[in-house]
C-alpha positions as protocol buffer text, in pm:
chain_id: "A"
residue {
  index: 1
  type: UNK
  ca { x: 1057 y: -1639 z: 1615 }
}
residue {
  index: 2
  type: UNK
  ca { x: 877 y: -1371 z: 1375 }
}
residue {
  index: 3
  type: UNK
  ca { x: 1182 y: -1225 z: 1171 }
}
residue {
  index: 4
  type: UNK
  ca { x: 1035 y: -896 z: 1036 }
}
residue {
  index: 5
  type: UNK
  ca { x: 1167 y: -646 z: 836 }
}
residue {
  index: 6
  type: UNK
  ca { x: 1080 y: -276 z: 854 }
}
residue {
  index: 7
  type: UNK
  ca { x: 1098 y: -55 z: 477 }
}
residue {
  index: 8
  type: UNK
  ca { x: 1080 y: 302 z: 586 }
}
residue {
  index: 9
  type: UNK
  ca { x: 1277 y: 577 z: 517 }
}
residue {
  index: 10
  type: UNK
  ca { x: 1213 y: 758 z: 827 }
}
residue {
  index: 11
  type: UNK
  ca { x: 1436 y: 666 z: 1117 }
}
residue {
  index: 12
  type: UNK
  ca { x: 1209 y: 783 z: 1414 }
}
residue {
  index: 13
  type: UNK
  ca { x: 939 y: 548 z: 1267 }
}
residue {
  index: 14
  type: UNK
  ca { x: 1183 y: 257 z: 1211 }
}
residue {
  index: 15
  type: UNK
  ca { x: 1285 y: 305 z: 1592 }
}
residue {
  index: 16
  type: UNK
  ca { x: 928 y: 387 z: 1716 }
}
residue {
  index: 17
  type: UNK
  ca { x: 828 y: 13 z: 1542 }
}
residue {
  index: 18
  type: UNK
  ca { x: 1096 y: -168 z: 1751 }
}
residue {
  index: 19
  type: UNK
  ca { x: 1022 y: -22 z: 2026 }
}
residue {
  index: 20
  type: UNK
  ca { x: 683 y: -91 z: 1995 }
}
residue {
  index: 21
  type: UNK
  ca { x: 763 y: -472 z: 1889 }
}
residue {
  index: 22
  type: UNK
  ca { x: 1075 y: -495 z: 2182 }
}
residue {
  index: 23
  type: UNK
  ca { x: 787 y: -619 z: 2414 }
}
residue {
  index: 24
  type: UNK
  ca { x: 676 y: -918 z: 2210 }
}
residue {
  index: 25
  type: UNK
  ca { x: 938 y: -1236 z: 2266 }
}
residue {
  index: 26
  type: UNK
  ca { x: 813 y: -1374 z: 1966 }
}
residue {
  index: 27
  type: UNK
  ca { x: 914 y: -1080 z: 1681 }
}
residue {
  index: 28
  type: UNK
  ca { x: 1227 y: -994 z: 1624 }
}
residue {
  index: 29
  type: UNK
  ca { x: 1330 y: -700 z: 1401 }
}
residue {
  index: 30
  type: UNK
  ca { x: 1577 y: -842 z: 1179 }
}
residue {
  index: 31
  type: UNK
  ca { x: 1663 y: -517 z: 983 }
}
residue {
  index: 32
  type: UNK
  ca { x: 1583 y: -177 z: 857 }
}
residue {
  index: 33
  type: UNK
  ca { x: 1580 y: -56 z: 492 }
}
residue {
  index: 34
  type: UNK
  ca { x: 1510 y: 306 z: 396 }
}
residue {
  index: 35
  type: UNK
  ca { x: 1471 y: 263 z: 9 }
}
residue {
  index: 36
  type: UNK
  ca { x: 1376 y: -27 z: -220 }
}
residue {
  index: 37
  type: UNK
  ca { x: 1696 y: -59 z: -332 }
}
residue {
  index: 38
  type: UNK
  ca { x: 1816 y: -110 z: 34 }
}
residue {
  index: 39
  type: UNK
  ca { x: 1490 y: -354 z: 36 }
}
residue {
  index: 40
  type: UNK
  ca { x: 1585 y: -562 z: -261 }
}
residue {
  index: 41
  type: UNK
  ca { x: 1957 y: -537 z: -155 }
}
residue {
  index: 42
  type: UNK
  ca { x: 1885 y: -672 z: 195 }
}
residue {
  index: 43
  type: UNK
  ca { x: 1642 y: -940 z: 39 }
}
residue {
  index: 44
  type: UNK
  ca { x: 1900 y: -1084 z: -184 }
}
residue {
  index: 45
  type: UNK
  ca { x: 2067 y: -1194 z: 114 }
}
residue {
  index: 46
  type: UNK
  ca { x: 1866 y: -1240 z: 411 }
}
residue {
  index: 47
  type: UNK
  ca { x: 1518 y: -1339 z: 390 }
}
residue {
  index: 48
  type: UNK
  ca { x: 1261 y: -1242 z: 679 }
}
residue {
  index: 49
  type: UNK
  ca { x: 908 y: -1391 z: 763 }
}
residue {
  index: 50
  type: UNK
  ca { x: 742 y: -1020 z: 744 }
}
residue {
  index: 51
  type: UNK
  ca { x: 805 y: -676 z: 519 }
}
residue {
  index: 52
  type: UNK
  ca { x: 682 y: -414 z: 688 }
}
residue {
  index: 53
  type: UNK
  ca { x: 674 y: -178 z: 338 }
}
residue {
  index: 54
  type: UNK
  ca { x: 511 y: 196 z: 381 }
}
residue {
  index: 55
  type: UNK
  ca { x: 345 y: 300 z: 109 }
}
residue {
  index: 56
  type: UNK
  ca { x: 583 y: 580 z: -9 }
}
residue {
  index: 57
  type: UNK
  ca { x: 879 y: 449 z: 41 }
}
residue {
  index: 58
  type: UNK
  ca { x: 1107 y: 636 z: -195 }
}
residue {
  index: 59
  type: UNK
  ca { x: 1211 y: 527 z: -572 }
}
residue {
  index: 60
  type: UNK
  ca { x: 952 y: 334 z: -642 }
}
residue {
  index: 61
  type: UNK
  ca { x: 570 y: 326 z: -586 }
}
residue {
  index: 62
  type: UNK
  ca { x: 535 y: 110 z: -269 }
}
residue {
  index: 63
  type: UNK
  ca { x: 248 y: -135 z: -489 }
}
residue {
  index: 64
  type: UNK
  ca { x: 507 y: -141 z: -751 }
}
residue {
  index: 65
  type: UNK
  ca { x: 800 y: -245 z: -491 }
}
residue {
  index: 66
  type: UNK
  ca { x: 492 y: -481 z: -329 }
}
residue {
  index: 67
  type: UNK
  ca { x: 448 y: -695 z: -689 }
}
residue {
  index: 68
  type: UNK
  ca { x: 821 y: -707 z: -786 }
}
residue {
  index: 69
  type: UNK
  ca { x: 884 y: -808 z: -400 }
}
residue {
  index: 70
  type: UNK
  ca { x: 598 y: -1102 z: -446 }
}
residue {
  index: 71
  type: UNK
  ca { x: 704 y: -1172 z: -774 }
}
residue {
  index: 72
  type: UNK
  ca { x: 1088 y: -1258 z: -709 }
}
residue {
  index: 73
  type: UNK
  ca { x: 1024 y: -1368 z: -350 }
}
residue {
  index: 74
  type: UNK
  ca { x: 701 y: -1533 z: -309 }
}
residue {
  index: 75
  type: UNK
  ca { x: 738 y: -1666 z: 26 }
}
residue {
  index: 76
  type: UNK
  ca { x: 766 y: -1364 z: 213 }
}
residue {
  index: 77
  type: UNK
  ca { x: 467 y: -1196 z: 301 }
}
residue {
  index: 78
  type: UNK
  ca { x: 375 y: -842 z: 310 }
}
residue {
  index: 79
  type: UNK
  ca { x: 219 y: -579 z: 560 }
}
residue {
  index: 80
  type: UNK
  ca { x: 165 y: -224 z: 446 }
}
residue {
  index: 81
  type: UNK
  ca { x: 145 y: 31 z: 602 }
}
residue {
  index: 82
  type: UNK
  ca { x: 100 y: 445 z: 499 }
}
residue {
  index: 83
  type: UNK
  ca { x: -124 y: 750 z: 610 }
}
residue {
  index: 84
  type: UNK
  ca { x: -302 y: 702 z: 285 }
}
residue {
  index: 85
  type: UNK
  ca { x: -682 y: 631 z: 295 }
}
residue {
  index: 86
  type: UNK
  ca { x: -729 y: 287 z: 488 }
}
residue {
  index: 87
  type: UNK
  ca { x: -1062 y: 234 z: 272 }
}
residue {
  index: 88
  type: UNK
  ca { x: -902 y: 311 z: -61 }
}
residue {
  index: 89
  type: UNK
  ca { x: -524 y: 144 z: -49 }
}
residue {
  index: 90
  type: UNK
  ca { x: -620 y: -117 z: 211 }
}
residue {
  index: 91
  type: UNK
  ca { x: -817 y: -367 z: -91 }
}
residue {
  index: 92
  type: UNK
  ca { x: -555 y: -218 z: -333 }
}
residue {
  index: 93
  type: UNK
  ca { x: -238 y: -385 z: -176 }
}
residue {
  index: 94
  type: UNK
  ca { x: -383 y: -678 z: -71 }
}
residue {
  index: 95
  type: UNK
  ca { x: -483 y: -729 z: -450 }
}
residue {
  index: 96
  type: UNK
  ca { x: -116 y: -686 z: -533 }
}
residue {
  index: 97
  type: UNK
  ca { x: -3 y: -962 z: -305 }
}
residue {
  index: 98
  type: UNK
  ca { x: -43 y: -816 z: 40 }
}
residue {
  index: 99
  type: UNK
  ca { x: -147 y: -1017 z: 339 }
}
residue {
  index: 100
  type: UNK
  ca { x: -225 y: -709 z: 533 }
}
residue {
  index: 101
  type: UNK
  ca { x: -279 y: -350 z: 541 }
}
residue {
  index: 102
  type: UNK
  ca { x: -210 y: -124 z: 856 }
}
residue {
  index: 103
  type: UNK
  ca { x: -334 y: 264 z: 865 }
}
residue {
  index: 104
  type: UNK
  ca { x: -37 y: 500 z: 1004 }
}
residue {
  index: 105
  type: UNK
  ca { x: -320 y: 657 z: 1244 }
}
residue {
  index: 106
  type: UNK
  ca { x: -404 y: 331 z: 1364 }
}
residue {
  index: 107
  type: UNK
  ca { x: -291 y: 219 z: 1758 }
}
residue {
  index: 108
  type: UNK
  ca { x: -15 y: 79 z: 1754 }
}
residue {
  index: 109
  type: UNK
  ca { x: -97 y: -232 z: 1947 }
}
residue {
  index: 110
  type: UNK
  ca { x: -225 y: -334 z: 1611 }
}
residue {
  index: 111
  type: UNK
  ca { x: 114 y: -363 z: 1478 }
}
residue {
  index: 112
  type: UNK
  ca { x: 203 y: -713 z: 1668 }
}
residue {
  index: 113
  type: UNK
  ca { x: -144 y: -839 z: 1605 }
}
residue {
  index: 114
  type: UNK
  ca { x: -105 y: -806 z: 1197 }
}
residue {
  index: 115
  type: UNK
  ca { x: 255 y: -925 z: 1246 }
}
residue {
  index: 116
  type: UNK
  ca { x: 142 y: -1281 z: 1446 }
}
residue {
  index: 117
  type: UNK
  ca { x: -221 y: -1309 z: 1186 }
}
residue {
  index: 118
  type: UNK
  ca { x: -25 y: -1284 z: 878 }
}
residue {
  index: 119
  type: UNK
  ca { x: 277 y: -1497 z: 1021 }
}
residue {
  index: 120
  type: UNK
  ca { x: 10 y: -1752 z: 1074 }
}
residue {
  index: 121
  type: UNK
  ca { x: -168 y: -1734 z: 741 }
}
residue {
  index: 122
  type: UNK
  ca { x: -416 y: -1469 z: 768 }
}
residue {
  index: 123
  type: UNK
  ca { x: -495 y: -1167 z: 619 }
}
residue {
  index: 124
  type: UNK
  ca { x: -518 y: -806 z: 854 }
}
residue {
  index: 125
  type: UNK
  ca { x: -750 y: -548 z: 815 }
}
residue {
  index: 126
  type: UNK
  ca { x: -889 y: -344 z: 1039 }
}
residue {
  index: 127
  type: UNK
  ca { x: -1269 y: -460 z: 1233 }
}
residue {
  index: 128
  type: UNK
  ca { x: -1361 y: -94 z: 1159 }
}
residue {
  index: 129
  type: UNK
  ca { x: -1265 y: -104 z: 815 }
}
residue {
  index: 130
  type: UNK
  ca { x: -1402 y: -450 z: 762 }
}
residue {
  index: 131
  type: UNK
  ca { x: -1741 y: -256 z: 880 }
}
residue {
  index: 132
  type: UNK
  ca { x: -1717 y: 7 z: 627 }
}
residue {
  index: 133
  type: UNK
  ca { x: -1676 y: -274 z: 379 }
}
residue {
  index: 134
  type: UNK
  ca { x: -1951 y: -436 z: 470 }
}
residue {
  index: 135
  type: UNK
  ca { x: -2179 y: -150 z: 436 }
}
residue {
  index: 136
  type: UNK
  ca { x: -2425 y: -137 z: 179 }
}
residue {
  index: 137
  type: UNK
  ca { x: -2322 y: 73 z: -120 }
}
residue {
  index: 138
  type: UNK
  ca { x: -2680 y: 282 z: -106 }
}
residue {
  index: 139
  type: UNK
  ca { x: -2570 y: 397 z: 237 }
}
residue {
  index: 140
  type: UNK
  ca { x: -2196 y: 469 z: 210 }
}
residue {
  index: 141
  type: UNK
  ca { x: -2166 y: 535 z: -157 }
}
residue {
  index: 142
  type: UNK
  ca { x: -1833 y: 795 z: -186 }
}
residue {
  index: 143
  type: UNK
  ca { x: -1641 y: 509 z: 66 }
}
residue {
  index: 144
  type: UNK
  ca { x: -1723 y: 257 z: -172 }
}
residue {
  index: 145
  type: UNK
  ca { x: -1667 y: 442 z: -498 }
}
residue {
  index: 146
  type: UNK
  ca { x: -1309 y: 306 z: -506 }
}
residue {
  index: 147
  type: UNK
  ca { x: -1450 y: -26 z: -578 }
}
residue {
  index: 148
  type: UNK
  ca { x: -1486 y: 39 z: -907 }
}
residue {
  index: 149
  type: UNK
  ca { x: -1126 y: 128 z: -975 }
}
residue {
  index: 150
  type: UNK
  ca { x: -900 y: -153 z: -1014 }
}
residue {
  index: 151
  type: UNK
  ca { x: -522 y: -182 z: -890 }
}
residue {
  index: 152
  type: UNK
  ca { x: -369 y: -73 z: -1142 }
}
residue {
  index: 153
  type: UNK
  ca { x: -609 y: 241 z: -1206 }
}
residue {
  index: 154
  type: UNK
  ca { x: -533 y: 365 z: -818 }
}
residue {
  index: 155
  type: UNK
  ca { x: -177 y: 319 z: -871 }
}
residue {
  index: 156
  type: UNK
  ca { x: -233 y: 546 z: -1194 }
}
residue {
  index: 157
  type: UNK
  ca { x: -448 y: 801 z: -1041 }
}
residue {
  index: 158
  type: UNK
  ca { x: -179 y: 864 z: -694 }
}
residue {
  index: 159
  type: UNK
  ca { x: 74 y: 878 z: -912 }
}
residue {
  index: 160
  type: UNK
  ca { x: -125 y: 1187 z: -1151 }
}
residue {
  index: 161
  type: UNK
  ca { x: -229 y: 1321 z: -835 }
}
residue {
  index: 162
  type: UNK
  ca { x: 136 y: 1367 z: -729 }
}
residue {
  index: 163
  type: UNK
  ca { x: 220 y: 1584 z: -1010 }
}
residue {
  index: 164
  type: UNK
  ca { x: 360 y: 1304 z: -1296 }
}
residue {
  index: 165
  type: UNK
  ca { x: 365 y: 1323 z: -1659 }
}
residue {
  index: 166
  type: UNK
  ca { x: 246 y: 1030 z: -1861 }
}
residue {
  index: 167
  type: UNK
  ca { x: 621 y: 960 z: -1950 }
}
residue {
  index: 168
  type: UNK
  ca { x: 697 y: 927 z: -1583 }
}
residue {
  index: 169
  type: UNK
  ca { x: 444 y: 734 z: -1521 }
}
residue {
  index: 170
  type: UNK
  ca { x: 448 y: 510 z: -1740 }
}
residue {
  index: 171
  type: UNK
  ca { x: 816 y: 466 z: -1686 }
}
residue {
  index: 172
  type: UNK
  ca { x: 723 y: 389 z: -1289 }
}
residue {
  index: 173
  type: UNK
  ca { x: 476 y: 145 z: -1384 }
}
residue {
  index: 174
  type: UNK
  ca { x: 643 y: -19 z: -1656 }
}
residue {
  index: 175
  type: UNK
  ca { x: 449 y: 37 z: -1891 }
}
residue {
  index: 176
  type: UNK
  ca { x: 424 y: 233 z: -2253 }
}
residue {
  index: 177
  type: UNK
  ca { x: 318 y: 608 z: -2231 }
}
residue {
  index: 178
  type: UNK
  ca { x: -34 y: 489 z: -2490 }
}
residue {
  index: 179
  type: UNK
  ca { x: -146 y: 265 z: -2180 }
}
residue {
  index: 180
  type: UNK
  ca { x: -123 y: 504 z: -1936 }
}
residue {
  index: 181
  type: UNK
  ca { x: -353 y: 742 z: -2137 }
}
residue {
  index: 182
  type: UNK
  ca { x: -582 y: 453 z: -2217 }
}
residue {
  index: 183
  type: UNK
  ca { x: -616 y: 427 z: -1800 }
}
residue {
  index: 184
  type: UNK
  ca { x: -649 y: 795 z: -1758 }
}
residue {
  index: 185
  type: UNK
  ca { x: -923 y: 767 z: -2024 }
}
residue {
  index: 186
  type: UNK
  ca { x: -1124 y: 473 z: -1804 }
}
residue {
  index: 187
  type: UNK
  ca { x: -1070 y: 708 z: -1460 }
}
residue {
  index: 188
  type: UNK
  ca { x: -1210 y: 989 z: -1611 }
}
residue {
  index: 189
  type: UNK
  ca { x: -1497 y: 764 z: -1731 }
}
residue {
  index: 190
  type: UNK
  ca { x: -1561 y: 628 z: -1393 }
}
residue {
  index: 191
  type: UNK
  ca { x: -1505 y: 941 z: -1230 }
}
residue {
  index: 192
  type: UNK
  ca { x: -1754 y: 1122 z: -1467 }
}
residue {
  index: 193
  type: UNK
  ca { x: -1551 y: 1377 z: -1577 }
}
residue {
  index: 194
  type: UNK
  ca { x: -1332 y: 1514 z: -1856 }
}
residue {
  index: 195
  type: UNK
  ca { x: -1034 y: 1642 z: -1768 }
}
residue {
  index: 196
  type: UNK
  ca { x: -764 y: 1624 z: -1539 }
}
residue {
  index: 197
  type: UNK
  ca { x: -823 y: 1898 z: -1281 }
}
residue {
  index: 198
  type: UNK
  ca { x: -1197 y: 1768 z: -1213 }
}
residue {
  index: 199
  type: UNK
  ca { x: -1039 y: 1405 z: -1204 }
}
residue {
  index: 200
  type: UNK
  ca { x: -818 y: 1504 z: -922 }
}
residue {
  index: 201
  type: UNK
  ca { x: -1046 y: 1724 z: -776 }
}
residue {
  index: 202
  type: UNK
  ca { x: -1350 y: 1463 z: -768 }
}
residue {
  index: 203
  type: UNK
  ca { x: -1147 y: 1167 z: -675 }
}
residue {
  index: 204
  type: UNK
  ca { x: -1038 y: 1397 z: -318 }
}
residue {
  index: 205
  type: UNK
  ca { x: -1413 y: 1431 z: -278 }
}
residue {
  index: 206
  type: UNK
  ca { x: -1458 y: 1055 z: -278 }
}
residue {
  index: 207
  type: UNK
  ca { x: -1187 y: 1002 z: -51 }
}
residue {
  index: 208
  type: UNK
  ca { x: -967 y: 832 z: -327 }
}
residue {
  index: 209
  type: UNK
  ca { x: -672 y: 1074 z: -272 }
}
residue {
  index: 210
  type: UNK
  ca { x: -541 y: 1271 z: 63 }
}
């Protein structure tokens, strides 16, 4: 039995994810958490096979709650979900420790397939994204702009784009306030650009940011 645990604060998509799963003997939904400390809480305790973790779950940045979850418990793997850009987050979580990354506008049959692959050592994505990232950078350059940003630079840039101060950021992040700067220095860089308004604004055009 696949003991999976869903990490979403909103109730009508923790129900509509066991009711999708209720038809599979196999996967059993072993409990719902609506914040990370209700994730870390529950984990202390009980430990499934499978976090189901949205991306913005609230508190604390869901890559941030993904590499303190891998960190302190290893052995539990990781599918994340969110409505954010498939192309963009997808590589970015998996890099943090993910085994699998699931787009909210995806079918939902997927769901149960992710669950069994990474249950059984794999890693989900999506064929069509797998496609995309297979396309030759020439062809498909804005898609595959992200590429150049690391983990740690996406997790800086969503959290700018949502309206944060250095301070907070850096506090979310854990790290000092002269880092952060030093990483909006390198975006800017990469994004060809020099401030933060054309940042935001060009990283939108490339698909970076909703």
């Amino acid at each position: 039995m696949i003991k999976v645990l869903v990490a979403d604060s909103h109730p009508i998509v923790q129900a509509g994810i066991a009711s999708v799963l209720s038809g599979f003997k196999d996967i059993q939904i072993s409990g719902t958490v609506g914040t990370t400390t209700e994730l870390f809480e529950y984990l202390s305790k009980k430990k499934p096979n499978i976090v189901m973790l949205e991306m913005d779950i609230p508190e604390v940045n869901g890559i941030t709650a993904l590499r303190k979850l891998k960190k302190e418990y290893p052995d539990v793997k990781v599918l994340m979900y969110s409505a954010q850009p498939e192309d963009v987050y997808a590589l970015s979580t998996l890099r943090a420790g993910a085994s699998g990354y699931l787009s909210k506008g995806g079918d939902t049959s997927l769901i149960a397939e992710a669950i069994t692959k990474i249950y059984n050592g794999g890693v989900f994505i999506t064929n069509e994204l797998a496609q995309r990232l297979a396309v030759d950078e020439s062809t498909n350059k804005p898609r595959r702009f992200f590429r150049k940003l690391s983990t740690r630079e996406i997790e800086v840039l969503k959290l700018l784009a949502a309206g944060k101060r250095n301070k907070h950021v850096a506090e979310e992040l854990n790290l000092n306030e002269k880092t952060v700067s030093t990483y909006k220095a390198r975006l800017m860089r990469k994004l060809n650009v020099d401030n933060l308004v054309d940042m935001l604004q060009q990283a939108k055009a490339l698909e970076l940011l909703q």
